[in-house]
Each structure stands twice: as structure tokens, then as C-alpha cells.
C-alpha positions, 0 to 999 in steps of 0.5 A: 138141778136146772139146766141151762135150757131152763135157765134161759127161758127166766125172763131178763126184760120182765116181759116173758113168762117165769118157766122155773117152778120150784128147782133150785136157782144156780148162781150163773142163773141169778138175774136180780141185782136190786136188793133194794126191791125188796123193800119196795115190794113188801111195802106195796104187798102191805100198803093196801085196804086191808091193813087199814081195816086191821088196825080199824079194829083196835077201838070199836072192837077190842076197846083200845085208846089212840096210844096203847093201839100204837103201841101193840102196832109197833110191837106185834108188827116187829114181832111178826115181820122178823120171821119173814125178814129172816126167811127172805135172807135164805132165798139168796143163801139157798136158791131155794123157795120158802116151801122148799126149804121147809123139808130141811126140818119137815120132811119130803111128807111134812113138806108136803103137809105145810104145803097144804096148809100154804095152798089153803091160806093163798085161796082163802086170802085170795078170795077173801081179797077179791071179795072185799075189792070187789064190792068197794069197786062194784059201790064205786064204779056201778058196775055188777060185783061179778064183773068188778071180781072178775077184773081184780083177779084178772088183774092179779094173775096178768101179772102173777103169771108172768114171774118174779120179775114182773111181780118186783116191776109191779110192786117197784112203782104199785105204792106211789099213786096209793101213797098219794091217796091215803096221804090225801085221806089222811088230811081229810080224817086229821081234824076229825080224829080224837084222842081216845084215851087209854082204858083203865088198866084191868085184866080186861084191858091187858086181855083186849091189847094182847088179843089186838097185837095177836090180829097184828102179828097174824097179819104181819107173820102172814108172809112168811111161808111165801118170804124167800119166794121173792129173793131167790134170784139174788146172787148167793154173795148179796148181804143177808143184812141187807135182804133182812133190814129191805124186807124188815123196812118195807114192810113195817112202815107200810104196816105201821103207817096204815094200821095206825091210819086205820087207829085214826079213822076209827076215833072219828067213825066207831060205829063203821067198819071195813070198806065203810071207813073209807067210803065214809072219809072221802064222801065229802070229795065228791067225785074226787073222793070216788076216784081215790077209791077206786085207786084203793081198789088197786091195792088189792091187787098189789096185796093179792100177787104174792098170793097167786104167785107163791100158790104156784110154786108150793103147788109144787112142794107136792110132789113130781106129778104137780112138778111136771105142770108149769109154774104159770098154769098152777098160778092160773087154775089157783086164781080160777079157783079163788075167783069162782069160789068169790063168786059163789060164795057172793059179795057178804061174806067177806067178815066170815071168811076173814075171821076164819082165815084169821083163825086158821093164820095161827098155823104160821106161828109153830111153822115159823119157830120150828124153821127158825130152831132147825136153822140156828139150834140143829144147822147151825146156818149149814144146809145140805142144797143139793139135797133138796129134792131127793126124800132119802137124804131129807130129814125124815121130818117127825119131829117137825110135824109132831111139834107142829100138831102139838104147836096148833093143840096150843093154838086151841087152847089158846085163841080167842076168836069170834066163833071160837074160845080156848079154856086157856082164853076163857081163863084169862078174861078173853086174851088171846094167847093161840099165837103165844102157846102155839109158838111155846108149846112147838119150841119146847117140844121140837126141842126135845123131839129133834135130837131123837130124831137125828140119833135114829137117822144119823144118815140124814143129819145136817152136813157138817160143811157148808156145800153151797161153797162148792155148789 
């Protein structure tokens, strides 16, 4: 439980650093009143580069049309936010972080498993993502590519260091000036672009749209094990409705307005890809043109802070000894580590790297399903709070981390990737089905695994009250 000294130490003018890490935040502690946030933040996380180059891979590399990628853009996209819209609303509810909260179905030691899961993905994003800004800012500026990943991971972790509500200050105005410039790029790209028709409808089409939506609903699902991080300072009474549709919304207009921008740049280059596209639209501004490029530089920024600063905090998820190092220093050796593994790996690597964190995103699908089973099958919405932190009165977690593994033997089976091919895959054609049979096989299996495992722990089932009332 935080204690007063702590809580005064939280930033109220969002110029002193973040001193909470993990602990649970009191109400007398709650000092973020501006659901609305939310939205601004999960827009400006997603209204960045990379969500263009997802949905530029819908006609030169799965061979879709105009309108049956729009389709599987507003689809997966609502499908993959739902999660991270729900998760958010725990963060008020609960006072707790989105790895916290995991151990309510997994366990102190599944928790700490999950965590490692999470810590992999935020250094590899991470990386990733300093990898692509820095080579489209070294193109631009002329400046060497250490230097330009050296200046955007700085830049990140200026501000991911500082806390939660430097992080919702950032992302509140982040998305204006891009706004501005993909707006810009649009009405170049606008008379260029072409109405690629719908493919005949054939295995190999169905196949090439389902393994399309599986790119996007791995992009979307992405926050999820960091949704709750950015709520957690709201008051507990704040509207979960309110939290669910502000996340739901932002981030599924930045979503569906980029990928679908990237559709667009794709019917009018399809032999480019990546950063290219970009390069390619403004090439005729001139000058003018590079300025907007540099600002897309700046997004990367805004999509790589939750990556820092959720790194820190589920850093913490592993144990007392993590614990007892600040937030802000976790958040700074994560951005070092990634920076340095950017810098050694170079600057053209990124499609590699891109293509196994896409693989490895997979995770998120059982993870998800089985937090969502726990909270409306077992919990019924009521969580033992207090109890965060103690293993004993925690769910043993077996369960959840068998039907986790059985989960990813599911994504095996299933996915289609450019270095990998489940049977499952193979036997229909190519379509990607990991994120399909990873979420199936988790929810039939925890399903049949939970209630085994209450009976033989009767002492760390679900209170039968709702303790937050008395917190």
C-alpha cells in the first residue's frame, strides 16, 4: 500500500518525475481528471509511420483490392482494440497496472512469466522503432544514422522518464502537427491513387484477407498488456463507458485513417514499401516535402513512449528486488538497451526484426482471452485489490499459464509468416489462422482448467465482495 510520502512525490504539474512503479494507486492519490485523455493519447500512440506501412502491405504483399482491405482495416481493428479499451477501464476500477493485474488469473509466477513476455516485446518494438526513424531521419537530415537513433531514443525516454502525466501532456498536442502533415500527403497521393479491384473470391483470396486482418489485429491488440498503465490515476468513480469508448475512439480513427492511407499510397506505388512510400509522396515538394518527413520522424516518438514507459513498471511485475529500483531508472536502462541493440544490429534490419516481432505478437491473443474469462466468467467484475501483492492470497495461476502454452501451441499450428508456416496454415492455402486458434484453444482450455483449479485452492478464490468499496 502507497504511503502518504509516496503519494506526494506524484507529479501534479507534470514537471517532477513519476516516483510510483508499480504500487497500487489510492483514491486520495488519483490526480487525473481528463477522461478525455485517453483518446488523445491512443490516437497520437497510433497516428504515427508505422500504422502506415501496416496497412501499405494490404496490395503489394497479400494481393488485396481498395475495398476488401478497408474492410479487414475496420474489422480486425475493432476486434484488436476491444481488449485494450477494456483493459483501460480496470486502471481506475483497480489502481492497478495492466501487469499487475495480470496475477489475478496467472499467479505471482505466472506474472512474472507474462512479464517477460511484455519486457521482450517493449525492447523489440522499441528497437524496431528507432530503427525505422532513424534511418528515414539520417535520408532526410543528412546526419549519421547513430546520431539520428541516438536523438529519437532520447527523445522518448526525456519524456517516458518523467511519468504518467508528462506522457498524456506529450501525447494531448503530439498528433496536431502530424495531422497536418499526413493531410498534406494525402492530397498529394489523392490523384494518384487507383481503385485496385476486389481479387476473384477464391481460397487464395479468403486466405490472403484473413492473414491481412491478422497484421491488423496484431497491431491493434499490441497495447493491451500496457492498457491500464495510462488510466490508473483516474478517480475509481470515473465512468468505465467513458474510459472503454475515449480509448476505443482514439485509437481506432488513428487506425483506420493511416492504414487506409497507407491502402491508398500502395495503389499508387506498389512496388515501394516501408519508409519509401513516404519518401516517394512528398518527393515532388521539394524542400517542403523533407520538412513533412521530418515530422514523421516525430511520431515515432510519440508511438515509442509507451514502449519506454510500460517497460519500467512490468520490469516490476518480477519481483521485490526489480521493485526496489525506481520506475524512471528501469525506464532508462530499457531505452539504453534498445537504443544499443539498434546500433548494433545497424540501420537494415528493420523488416527482419519487424517480421519476428509480428510473430511473436501472437502472444497477446491467449494472454488477452484468458484476462477477459477470468474477469466476466470467474470474478464476475470482483477483485480481491488489497491482495495485489501478497503470492499466497493470489491465484496459484496453473491454469493460466497451461492454457497460455496451449494457447501459443495453437499460434503455431496456425500462423503464416514470412519465415514460418504452421500445418494448420499450410492446409488452408496460406491463411493465417495463429491469432484465431491461439485465442480458441486458451478459451476452451482455461475454461476447463479454472474451475480445477479453484476446487483445490478454495483459500485463493475470488472474494465474494467487491473490497474496493471499503478500500
Amino acid at each position: 500500500m502507497t504511503t502518504s510520502t509516496e503519494a506526494l512525490a506524484i507529479p501534479t504539474g507534470g514537471t517532477t518525475i513519476e516516483t510510483r512503479g508499480i504500487e497500487r494507486v489510492e483514491q486520495q492519490d488519483r490526480h487525473h481528471h481528463r477522461v478525455w485523455e485517453l483518446g488523445t493519447l491512443w490516437f497520437s500512440a497510433n497516428f504515427v509511420l508505422s500504422t502506415v506501412v501496416t496497412g501499405a502491405l494490404a496490395i503489394p504483399v497479400f494481393r488485396l483490392g481498395l475495398v476488401d482491405s478497408l474492410l479487414a482495416i475496420v474489422i480486425f481493428n475493432a476486434l484488436g482494440i476491444f481488449p485494450v479499451a477494456f483493459f483501460c477501464t480496470l486502471g481506475p476500477r483497480l489502481g492497478l497496472r495492466q501487469m499487475t493485474i495480470s496475477r489475478f488469473a496467472f499467479g505471482w509466477r505466472g506474472g512474472q512469466l507474462t512479464a517477460l513476455f511484455n519486457m521482450a516485446a517493449c525492447i523489440g518494438w522499441g528497437t524496431v522503432n528507432v530503427i525505422i526513424g532513424g534511418n528515414l531521419f539520417a535520408s532526410v537530415s543528412g546526419l549519421p544514422y547513430v546520431l539520428c537513433v541516438i536523438i529519437i531514443a532520447g527523445l522518448t525516454t526525456l519524456i517516458s522518464i518523467y511519468g504518467y502525466r508528462t506522457v498524456h501532456h506529450y501525447e494531448r498536442f503530439a498528433w496536431i502537427p502530424l495531422a497536418a502533415t499526413f493531410l498534406i500527403m494525402a492530397v498529394v497521393a489523392a490523384p494518384h491513387a487507383s481503385a485496385v479491384p476486389t481479387p476473384a473470391f477464391t481460397l487464395a483470396f479468403v486466405a490472403s484477407w484473413i492473414s491481412f486482418g491478422g497484421a491488423i489485429l496484431g497491431f491493434a491488440i499490441g497495447w493491451s498488456s500496457y492498457a491500464a498503465d495510462y488510466s490508473t490515476y483516474l478517480p475509481e468513480d470515473t465512468s468505465p463507458a467513458s474510459v472503454f469508448w475515449w480509448t476505443f475512439v482514439g485509437e481506432f480513427l488513428a487506425c483506420l485513417l493511416l492504414e487506409a492511407f497507407g491502402v491508398v499510397l500502395s495503389s499508387w506505388m506498389p512496388n515501394t514499401f516501408g519508409t519509401d512510400l513516404l519518401v516517394g509522396n512528398v518527393k515532388s515538394l521539394g524542400s517542403f516535402g523533407s520538412l513533412l518527413l521530418l515530422l514523421i520522424v516525430a511520431s515515432v516518438v510519440s508511438n515509442n513512449i509507451p514502449n519506454d514507459y510500460s517497460l519500467g513498471l512490468t520490469s516490476q511485475v518480477l519481483g521485490e528486488w526489480w521493485r526496489s529500483i525506481p520506475r524512471w531508472m528501469l525506464t532508462l536502462a530499457g531505452a539504453i538497451v534498445y537504443t544499443t541493440v539498434a546500433l548494433i544490429l545497424g540501420s537494415h534490419v528493420e523488416e527482419t526484426l519487424t517480421n519476428f516481432l509480428l510473430l511473436m505478437a501472437y502472444w497477446l491473443g491467449p494472454w488477452s482471452v484468458i484476462l477477459l474469462i477470468e474477469h466476466f466468467r470467474f470474478r464476475k467484475g470482483v477483485y480481491n485489490v488489497q491482495d495485489w501483492d501478497t503470492p499466497s492470497k493470489l491465484p496459484l495461476g496453473w491454469a493460466a499459464v497451461v492454457s497460455f502454452i496451449i494457447g501459443l501451441v495453437g499460434v503455431v499450428l496456425g500462423a503464416n509468416q514470412v519465415y514460418f508456416e504452421g500445418p494448420v496454415a499450410r492446409a488452408f492455402g496460406g491463411m493465417d489462422l495463429g491469432f484465431e486458434l491461439g485465442v480458441v484453444f486458451a478459451l476452451i482450455a482455461y475454461l476447463a482448467l479454472r474451475p480445477r483449479e479453484l476446487q483445490s485452492t478454495p483459500d485463493r478464490a475470488p472474494a465474494q465482495t467487491d473490497v474496493l468499496a471499503s478500500a
